[in-house]
C-alpha positions in Angstrom: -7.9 -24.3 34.9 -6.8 -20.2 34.6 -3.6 -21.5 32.8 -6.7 -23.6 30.2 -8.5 -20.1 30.2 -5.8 -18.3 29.4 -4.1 -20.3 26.2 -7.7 -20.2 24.9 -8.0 -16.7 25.2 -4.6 -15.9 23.4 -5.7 -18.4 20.8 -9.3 -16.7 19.7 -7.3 -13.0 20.2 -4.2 -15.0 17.4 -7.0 -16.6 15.1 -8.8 -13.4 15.4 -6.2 -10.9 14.1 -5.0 -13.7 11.4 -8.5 -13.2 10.0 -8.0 -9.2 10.0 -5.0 -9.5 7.5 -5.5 -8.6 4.0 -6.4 -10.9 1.1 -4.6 -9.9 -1.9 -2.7 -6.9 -0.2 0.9 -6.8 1.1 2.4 -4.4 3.2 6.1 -4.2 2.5 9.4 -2.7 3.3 11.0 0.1 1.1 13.8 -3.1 0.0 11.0 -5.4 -1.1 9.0 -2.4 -2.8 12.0 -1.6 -4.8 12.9 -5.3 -5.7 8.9 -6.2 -6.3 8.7 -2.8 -8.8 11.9 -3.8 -10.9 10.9 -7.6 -11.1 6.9 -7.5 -11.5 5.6 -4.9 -14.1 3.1 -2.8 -12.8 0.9 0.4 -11.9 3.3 2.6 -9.0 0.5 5.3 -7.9 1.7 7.7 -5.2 -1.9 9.1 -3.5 -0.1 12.3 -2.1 -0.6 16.0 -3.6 0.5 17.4 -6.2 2.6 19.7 -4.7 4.2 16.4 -1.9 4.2 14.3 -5.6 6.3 17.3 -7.4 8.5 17.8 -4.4 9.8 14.1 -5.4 8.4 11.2 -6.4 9.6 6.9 -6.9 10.4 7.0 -10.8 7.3 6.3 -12.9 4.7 6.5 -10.5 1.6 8.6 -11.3 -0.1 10.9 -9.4 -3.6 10.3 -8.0 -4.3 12.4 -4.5 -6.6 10.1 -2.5 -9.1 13.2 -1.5 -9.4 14.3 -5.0 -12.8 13.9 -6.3 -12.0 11.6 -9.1 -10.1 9.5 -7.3 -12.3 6.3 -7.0 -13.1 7.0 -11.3 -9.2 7.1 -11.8 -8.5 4.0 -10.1 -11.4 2.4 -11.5 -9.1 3.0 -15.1 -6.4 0.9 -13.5 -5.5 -2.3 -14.9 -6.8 -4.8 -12.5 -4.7 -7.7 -13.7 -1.3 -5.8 -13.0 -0.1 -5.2 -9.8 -0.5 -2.0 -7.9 2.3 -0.4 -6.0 0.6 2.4 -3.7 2.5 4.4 -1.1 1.8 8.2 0.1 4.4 9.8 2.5 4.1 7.8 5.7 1.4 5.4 5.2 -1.9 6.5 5.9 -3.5 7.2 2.5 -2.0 4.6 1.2 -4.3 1.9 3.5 -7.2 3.9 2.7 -6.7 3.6 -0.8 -5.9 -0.2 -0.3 -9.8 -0.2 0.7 -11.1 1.3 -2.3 -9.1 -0.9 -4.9 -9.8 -3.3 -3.1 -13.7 -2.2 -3.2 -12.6 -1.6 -7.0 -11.9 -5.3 -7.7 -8.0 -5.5 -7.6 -6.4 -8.1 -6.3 -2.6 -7.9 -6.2 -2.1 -4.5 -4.1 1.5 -4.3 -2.7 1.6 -0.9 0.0 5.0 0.8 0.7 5.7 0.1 4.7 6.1 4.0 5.9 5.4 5.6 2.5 8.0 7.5 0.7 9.4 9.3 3.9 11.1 5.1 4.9 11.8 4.9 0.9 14.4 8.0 1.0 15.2 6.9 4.9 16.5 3.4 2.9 18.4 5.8 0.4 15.9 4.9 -2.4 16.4 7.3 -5.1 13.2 9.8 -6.1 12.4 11.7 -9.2 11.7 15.6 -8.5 
């Protein structure tokens, strides 16, 4: 009976964190991130500072700092049928910026796994 008890509870905690993941939002590795940029046109936004973006950046990605106060109006401008690559340095902003595009209506997010600090870890090249 405990051994009963105990499948069923690793089964609700499993179909409980499948349900957490994600719709429309992949978290990836700096090697996928580099491969899904070069194959799949689309919108690279880096959400770091100015001053962390200018201090070196993935090539063609804009600039939008997550706490500006235009932020949510900026990505609003974003085309929603192209993907979005997002990273910051090691992951934080990025997911909260994941929530408002997603809260923005965009549906094909792809998030750099460890932000730009795992992209020049990998030997990813940056643009200063």
């Amino acid at each position: 009976m405990k051994r009963i008890i105990y499948l069923f509870a690793v089964l609700v905690m499993f179909v409980s964190c499948q349900s957490q993941k994600k719709e429309g939002v992949e978290l990836v590795n700096p090697t996928v991130f580099s491969e899904n940029i070069t194959k799949n046109e689309g919108q690279v936004i880096d959400v770091r500072t100015s001053k962390e973006y200018n201090s070196g950046h993935i090539q063609d990605a804009v600039n939008i700092h997550l706490y500006d106060k235009d932020f949510k109006n900026r990505v609003a401008k974003l085309d929603k049928d192209k993907p979005v690559y997002v990273y910051c340095k090691l992951g934080g902003r990025s997911a909260d910026a994941v929530v408002i595009m997603k809260e923005k209506g965009f549906t094909n997010i792809i998030e750099l796994d460890g932000g730009i600090d795992a992209w020049v870890d990998t030997g990813n090249p940056i643009v200063k």
